[in-house]
Every structure is written in C-alpha cells, then in structure tokens.
N, C-alpha and C positions, 0 to 999 in steps of 0.2 A: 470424856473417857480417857483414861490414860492408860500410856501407851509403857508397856515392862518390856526386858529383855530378862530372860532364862535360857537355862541349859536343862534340858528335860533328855532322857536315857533311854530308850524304848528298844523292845525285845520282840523279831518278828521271823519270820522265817520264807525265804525264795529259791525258787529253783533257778538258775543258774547254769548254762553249759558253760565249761572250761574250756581253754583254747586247744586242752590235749585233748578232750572230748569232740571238740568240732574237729580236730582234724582225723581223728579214729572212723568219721563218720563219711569225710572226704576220701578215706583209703578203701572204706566199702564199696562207695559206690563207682569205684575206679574200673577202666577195662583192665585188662593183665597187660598190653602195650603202655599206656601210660603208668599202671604201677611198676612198670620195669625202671622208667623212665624217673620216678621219683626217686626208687631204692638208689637208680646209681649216681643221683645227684645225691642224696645224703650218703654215701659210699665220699664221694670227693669232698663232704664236708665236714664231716665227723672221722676223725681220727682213729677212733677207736672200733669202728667198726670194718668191719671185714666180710667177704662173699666167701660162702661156707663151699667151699671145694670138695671138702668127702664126699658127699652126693655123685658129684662125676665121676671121682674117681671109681666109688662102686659099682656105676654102670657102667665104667669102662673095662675094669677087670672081671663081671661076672654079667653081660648084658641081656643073655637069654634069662637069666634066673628069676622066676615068678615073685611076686610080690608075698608077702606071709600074710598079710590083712591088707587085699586091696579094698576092702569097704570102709577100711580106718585111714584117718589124717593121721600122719605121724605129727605130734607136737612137738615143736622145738625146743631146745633148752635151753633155760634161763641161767647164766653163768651163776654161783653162789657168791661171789663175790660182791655181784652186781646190785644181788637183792640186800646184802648186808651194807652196800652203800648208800641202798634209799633208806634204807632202815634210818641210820643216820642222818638223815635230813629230818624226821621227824614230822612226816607230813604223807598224804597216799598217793600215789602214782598217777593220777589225774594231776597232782598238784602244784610237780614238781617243772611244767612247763612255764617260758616267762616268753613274752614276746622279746623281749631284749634282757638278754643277763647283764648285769653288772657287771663280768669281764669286758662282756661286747660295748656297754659304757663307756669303760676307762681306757678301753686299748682305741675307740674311737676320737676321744678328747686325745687321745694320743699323739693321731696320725691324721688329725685334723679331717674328722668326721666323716673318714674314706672307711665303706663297709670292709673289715679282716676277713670277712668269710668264716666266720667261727660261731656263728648261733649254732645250735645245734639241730633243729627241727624244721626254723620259720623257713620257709622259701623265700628268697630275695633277688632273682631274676626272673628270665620268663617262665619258668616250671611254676612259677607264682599258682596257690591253687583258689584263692579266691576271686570269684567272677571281676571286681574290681581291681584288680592287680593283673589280669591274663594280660598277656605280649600281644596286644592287636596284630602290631608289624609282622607279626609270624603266622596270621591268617589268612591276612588282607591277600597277599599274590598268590596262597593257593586256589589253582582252579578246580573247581567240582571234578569228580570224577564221571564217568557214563555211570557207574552203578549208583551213586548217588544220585544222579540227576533225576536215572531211571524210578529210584526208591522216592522220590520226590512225588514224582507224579500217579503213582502208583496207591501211595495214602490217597489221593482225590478220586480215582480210577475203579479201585476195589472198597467196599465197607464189610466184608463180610470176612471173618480170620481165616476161615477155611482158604480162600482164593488169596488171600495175601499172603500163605504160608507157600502154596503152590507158587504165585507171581515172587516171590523173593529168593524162591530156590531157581526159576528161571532165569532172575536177574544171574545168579551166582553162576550161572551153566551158557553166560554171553562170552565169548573172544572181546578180543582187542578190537576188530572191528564191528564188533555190535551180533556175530551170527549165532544164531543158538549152535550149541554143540552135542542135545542131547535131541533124542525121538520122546516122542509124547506120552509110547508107551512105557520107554523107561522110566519117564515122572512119576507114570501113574504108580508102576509097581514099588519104587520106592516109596513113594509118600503113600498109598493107600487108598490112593482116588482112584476114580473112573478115569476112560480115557478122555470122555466127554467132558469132566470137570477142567482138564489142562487143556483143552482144544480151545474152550471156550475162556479161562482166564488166556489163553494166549493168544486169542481175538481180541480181547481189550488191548493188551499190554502193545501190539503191535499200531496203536493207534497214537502211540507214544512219540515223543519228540524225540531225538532227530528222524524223521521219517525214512522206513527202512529198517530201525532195529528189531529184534525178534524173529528176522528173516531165517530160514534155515538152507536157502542157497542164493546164487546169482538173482537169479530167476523171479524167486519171492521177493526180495529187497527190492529189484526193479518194479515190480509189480507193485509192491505199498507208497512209494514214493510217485508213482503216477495217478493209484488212486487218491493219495493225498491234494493230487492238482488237479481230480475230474479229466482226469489225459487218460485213463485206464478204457480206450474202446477195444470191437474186435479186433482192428487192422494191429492196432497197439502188443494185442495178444498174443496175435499168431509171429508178431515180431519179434516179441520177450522168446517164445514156445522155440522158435527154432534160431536161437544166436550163435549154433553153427553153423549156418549157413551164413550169417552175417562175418564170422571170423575167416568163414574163407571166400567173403565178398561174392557171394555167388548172390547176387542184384535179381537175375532173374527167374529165380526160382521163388525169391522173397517176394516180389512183386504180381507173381501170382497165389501164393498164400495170404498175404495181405490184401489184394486186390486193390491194390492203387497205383498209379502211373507212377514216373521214375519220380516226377519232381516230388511229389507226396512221402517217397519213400525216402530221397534225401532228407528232408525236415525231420520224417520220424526219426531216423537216425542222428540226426544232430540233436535234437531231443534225448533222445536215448544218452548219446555222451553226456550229454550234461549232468545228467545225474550222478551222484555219489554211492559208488559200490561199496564202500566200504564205510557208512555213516560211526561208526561208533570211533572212528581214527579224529573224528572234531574235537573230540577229547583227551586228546594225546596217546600217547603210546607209554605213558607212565605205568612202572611196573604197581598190579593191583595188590596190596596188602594180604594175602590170606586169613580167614577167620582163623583163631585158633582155639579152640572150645579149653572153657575150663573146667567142665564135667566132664565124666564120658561114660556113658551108659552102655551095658553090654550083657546080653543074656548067659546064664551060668547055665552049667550044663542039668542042674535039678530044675530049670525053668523058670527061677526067678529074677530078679535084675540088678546088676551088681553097677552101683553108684561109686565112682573114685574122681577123684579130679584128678587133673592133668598139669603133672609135677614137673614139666616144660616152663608152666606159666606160675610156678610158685617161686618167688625169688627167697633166695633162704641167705640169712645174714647171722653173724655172730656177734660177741663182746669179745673184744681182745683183751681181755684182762691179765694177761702176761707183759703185755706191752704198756700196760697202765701201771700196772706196778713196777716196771722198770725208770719209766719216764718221773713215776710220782715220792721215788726216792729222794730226790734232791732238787725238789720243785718249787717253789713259791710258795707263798699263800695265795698269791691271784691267781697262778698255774693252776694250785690243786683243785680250785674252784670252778674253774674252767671245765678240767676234768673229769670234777664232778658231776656239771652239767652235762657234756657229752655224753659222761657214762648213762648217766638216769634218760637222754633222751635214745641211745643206742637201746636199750634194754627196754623203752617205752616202743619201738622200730620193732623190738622180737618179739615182744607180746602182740602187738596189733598183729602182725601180720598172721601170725598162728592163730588169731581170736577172728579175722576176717576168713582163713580157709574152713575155718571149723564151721563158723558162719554157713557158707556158701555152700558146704557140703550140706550141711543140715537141711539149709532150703530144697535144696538140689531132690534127696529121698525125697519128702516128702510130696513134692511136684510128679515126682517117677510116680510114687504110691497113689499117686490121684489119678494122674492120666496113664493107668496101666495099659487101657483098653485102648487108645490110641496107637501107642507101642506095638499093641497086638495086630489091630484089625484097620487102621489108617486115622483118616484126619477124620471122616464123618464119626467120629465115635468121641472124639475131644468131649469131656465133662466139661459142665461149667463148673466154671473155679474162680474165688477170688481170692485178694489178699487177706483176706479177714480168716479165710475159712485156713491159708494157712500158716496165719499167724497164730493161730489159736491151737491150733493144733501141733506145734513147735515153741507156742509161748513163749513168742516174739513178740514185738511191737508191730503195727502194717508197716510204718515208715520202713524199718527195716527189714521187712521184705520189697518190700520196694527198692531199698537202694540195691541190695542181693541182685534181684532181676532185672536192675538198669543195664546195658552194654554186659550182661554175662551169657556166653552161649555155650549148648548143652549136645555134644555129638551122640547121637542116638542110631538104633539100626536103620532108623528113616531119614537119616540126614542130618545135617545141622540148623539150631533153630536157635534165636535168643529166647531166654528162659521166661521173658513176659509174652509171648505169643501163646503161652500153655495159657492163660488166662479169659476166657470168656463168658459172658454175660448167663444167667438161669431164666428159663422160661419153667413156670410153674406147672404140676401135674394139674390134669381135668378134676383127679376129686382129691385132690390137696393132699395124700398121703401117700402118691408112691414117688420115686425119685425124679427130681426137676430135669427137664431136658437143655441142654446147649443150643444157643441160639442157631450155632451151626447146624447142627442136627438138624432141628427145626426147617432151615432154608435147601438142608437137603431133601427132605422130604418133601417139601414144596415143589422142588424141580423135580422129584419124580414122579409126584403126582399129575403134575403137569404133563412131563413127558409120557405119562403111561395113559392119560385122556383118548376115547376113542372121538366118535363124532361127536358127541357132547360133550362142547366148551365148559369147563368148569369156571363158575365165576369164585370173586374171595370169598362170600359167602358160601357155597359150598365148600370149597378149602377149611373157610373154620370148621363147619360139620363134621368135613374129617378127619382136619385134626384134633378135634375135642373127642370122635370116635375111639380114637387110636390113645386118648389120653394126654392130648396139649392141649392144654386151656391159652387160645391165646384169641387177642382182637382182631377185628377185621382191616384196622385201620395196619395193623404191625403187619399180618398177613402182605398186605398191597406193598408195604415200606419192603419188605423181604422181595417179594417176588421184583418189585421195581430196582430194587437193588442185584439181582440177577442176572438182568436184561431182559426179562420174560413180558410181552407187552401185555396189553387188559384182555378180559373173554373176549369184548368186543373188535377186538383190534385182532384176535386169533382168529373168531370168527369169521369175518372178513379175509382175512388170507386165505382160510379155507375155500372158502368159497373160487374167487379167483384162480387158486389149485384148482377146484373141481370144473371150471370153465377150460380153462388151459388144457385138462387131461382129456375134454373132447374132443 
C-alpha cells in the first residue's frame, strides 16, 4: 500500500472563548475589593485611561439630592472617538485583545526581554487573575481571621440555610475578642426567626473552636471553656457566679459558696487564671474588613422594593481621548499602535464594567422578586430557588448567574446576606399542583411539630402523615436527615427523657 502526501482544505466550525471573553468573565465574578484592586492596577498601566471624578464631585456639591432613577444603572459612556478606532481595526471587540502585542514585542527585544509594563489588559504581577499565575507569597503569611475560622467550622456544624444565615449574622456581631455584642432577641427580630431558632444555632456555634467564643459576658466564656474540659462542676459554678467576691479576694465567703476547703479553692482559682478571657484575641487584633453590599434593597413608600446598587463599589473609568489625540499628533508608527491597543483595551475596561453592573443588578431584582416574602415575614418563609429558575427568567446562562452570586452581597431590611444564601433546595407538593415548599420551611415545621408534641412522642412516621396532611410530600428517610440535622434526638430517645422528667418531678 502506498503511502501519499496531500494538502486537503476542510471547512468546520468551533466555539472558541477569546481571552477578552475569559477575562469579561473573571470581572464578573469578582467581589467589589478585588475589582477595585484590578481597575487601579489597569489605571497605572494604561495611559489612557482615567478615574472618572465628576461622580464626586456631584455628591460633593449637592449630597442630600435624591437620586432620579434609583432603580436604574446609569451606563457609562463610551468615548466616540474610541468606537471609530475599533471601527478601524476591522475586527469586533472581543477580538481586539492579544496576549502580547507586537509593541510589547519589539520594545522587549529592546530592552533585553525586561517587561515595559505596557500590555494593556494582561496582568503581569501578583494581581495575576488566573489560578496558575496568583502570588502564592502573598497568601502563604496571611493568618485566618476569627471570622473565617468561625465560618470554617460553621459549614460542618449547621446544614440547614435557615441557621447558617442566622450563624453567619452571629459570626458578624463577634468583637475582637470573640464576645457577642448582640441579645438574641435582637437577632430574632432582625432576621425574622424565633427566639428559639437563635438560642439554639447559638448552642452549636459556641461549641466552636477557640473554646469561649459566642460567650456574651465574663462569666459565659468561663463557663464554655470549663465545660470544654468536663471541669464545669457545682463548686466550679458558684465560683464563675460570684467573681466579685473573687476580685475583692474575700476567700471566705467563696469557700462557703463553693464548699470546699481553702486548698481546693486555691487550685480552682489557679484553674480559673489559666483560662483565656478573651479567646478570639488568638487571632490577632487585625482590623476586620467590613462587608460592603453591592445591592441595596429598600422599601418605597407604595410598598414595593427598590433594588439599586451601591455606587461606593462601582469603580467608574474613562477614555482620555484628549490626551490621545495630543500624544498621537506626532507619534510613530509603533507609538500609534501602542495606542491603539490601549485605546481598544481602555474602552474594552468601560464596556465590561457597565455590562457587569447592569449584570448584577438584573440578578439582584430578580432574587428580590422571588424572595419577597422572606423580605416580609423572615427566613422561615425563604422560597426555594435555583439558578435555573432564575436564569430563565432573566434569560441568562446558570453559569452566569453563578458567577453574579459568588462573593456579591445584598444589604436588605434584615441584614446583610451574600446573594447565593437566597438559594434553596424544593420539596415537592403532596398532590403535585400546588407550590413546592423550601427545604427550610419544611425543617421548620418539623421543629414545631416536635415542639408542640404533647405526651405522645411523635415518631418520623407520623411526621410524614403530617406533613403530607398539610401538603409536603416528603420521605421518611429525609424527615430523620432534617430533624437529625436539627438536633432533635429519635421518638425513642424523647420518650425516655420523658419519662426520667416524669420520675424526677416525684
């Protein structure tokens, strides 16, 4: 068989993302700190671009003045100039990106293959945005913070979103040294829960490492950190109960509350020092980040919900095309090509950024529009939702609702949340045509069924009965997953406490 060589032409057709397309996708999914952080690095490397001033200035000279359309993004403007110089490249605005221009070529053979700093888009130190170019060295010596650590263990701790919305507003309401700074009822009436629901995620959450956090005085932090080491007895108690008398060393009034002799009450007390009153100071005293919402949600006075973003965290940039046309009078050919490129990646800079708030607003309503009733009446009322339900409804892609709800958070009359916490799972109706319930939902009513049980222990089996009664069709097997995931032990395991109560009350 013998063996030809040809040249055959074949005509076929791929999708393809561009590199100005991957990084359109990288700006999406950015928090508003690190996109501040990119704009002012391409600020120091594009010449031509500039941080648009009038904005301050108008709220410096008229700052009470209401907004005309707070429900609208204002979209930026695209120089005319700018557009009639892509125009001339002859190619569409995805196209015009190069990972290395041929300026940045020639002026490298130059100067002996030392970066000028003149690309106009690619990152080329540590703001590096692709996973295999990040600055390790600039990770490696940061230490966690407490609220990280906290949020750490808090995923392993809670599975249920209603308590992880509650446990992450906790975390947010810790001091520097680990103590809560709010009452339980103020949780509740913020968020919309019972008091019982914050009592009880803040029974877990104090179970947390460094032992001590979640404490809300002296007293309780001592108290978690002895029951952490089985040291939590009476004498122990009446010791914590009255540590004025300890501060004015008055020995024998403690030793007759404690009832233990002097040597016993030395040791509790060197015990007692040893502990850390202030556990959350293990984690330095670094100042904490503040969230800074890029939504902000706010009722109008006809009642409905006025969605705007928060123009704090929009960085707004211009074309200097005054400056480009002075420069591009009497410039080169390599010059002018240079600043060609910058122009076309400056003007690529003002489109994104306007196409990602228009973005983010978009998702933003429509999240509002879904979980109105939450808004209204608290977290037991969270719809399930997913991304499908509202990318379709926005005629999006999911991905990009996705990157929308990564790191974006949404200031509401109940707090601040990040925007993927509105999302939870659907449990099905009992007769398949009236609206599906939230899983949350669901595990509410589980705890209140529980809780409202008189002498007879409800088993899961009953549970399902009643909630198929009520119109949840759900198993028995998910029933036990929910109530185990609540803390709630088995009928059997109630039963038996009962009883022991009922001994005890003789």
């Amino acid at each position: 068989m013998a063996l030809n060589q040809r040249l055959e032409l074949r005509q076929g057709q791929s999708l393809v993302m561009t590199p100005q397309l991957q990084q359109a996708i990288k700006l999406l999914q950015m928090s508003n700190i690190e996109l501040q952080a990119f704009v002012d690095q391409e600020l120091e490397r594009n010449p031509l671009l500039e941080r648009d001033e009038r904005v301050e200035v108008q709220q410096k000279e008229a700052p009470e003045a209401p907004p005309s359309e707070p429900d609208m993004v204002s979209a930026l403007a695209v120089n005319a100039g700018a557009e009639e110089r892509l125009r001339t490249l002859d190619t569409d605005l995805e196209n015009v990106y190069t990972h290395e221009s041929r300026a940045d070529a020639a002026n490298r053979e130059a100067i002996g293959a030392q970066d000028s700093g003149w690309s106009s888009i690619r990152p080329q130190s540590g703001m590096s945005l692709s996973a295999d170019e990040l600055d390790l060295a600039s990770t490696l010596t940061r230490q966690p913070s407490l609220a990280d650590h906290l949020t750490e263990q808090m995923s392993l701790l809670l599975s249920d979103p209603g308590e992880r919305l509650i446990g992450q507003h906790l975390i947010g309401m810790l001091n520097e040294a680990g103590y809560l700074t709010a009452e339980s009822e103020a949780v509740a009436d913020t968020l919309g829960a019972s008091v019982s629901q914050v009592e009880a995620v803040l029974g877990k959450l104090q179970a947390c490492d460094p032992p001590g956090v979640f404490a809300r005085d002296l007293k309780e932090c001592l108290a978690l950190q002895l029951k952490e080491k089985d040291r939590y007895d009476p004498a122990m108690a009446a010791l914590i109960a009255n540590l004025d008398l300890l501060a004015r060393r008055d020995y024998a009034a403690l030793r007759n509350l404690c009832r233990v002799d002097l040597d016993d009450l030395k040791d509790m007390i060197a015990e007692l020092r040893a502990l850390n009153p202030k556990p959350g100071h293990a984690f330095g005293s670094e100042p904490v980040q503040p969230v800074i919402p890029d939504v902000i949600v706010r009722s109008s006075p006809e009642g409905a919900w006025i969605v705007e973003l928060n123009t704090e965290t929009l960085p707004r940039v211009l074309v200097n095309n005054l400056y480009l046309a002075r420069v591009s009078a009497g410039a080169r050919s390599e010059d002018k090509l240079y600043l060609s490129e910058c122009q076309a990646s400056a003007t690529w800079l003002v489109k994104s950024l306007d196409q990602r708030a228009k973005t983010i607003l978009k998702v933003a309503r429509e999240i509002v529009r879904q979980q109105d009733a939450f808004l209204v009446l608290g977290i037991q009322h969270l719809r399930p939702l997913n991304l499908k339900t509202v990318a379709e409804a926005i005629e999006m892609h999911e991905s990009t609702v996705s990157r929308v709800t990564s790191n974006k958070y949404m200031s509401t009359p109940r707090g601040i949340f990040e925007m993927k916490y509105f999302f939870t799972t659907a449990i099905a109706s009992a007769d398949g045509e009236g609206d599906a319930h939230s899983a949350e939902a669901v595990r509410h009513r589980i705890r209140e069924l529980i809780a409202q049980e008189g002498e007879e222990v409800l088993s899961d089996d009953t549970l399902v009965d009643k909630l198929r009664s009520q119109g949840i069709e759900i198993a028995r097997r998910t029933v036990a997953k929910y109530r185990e995931g609540l803390g709630i032990p088995s009928s059997v395991q109630r039963r038996r406490e009962r009883k022991v109560q009922a001994r005890q009350g003789r």
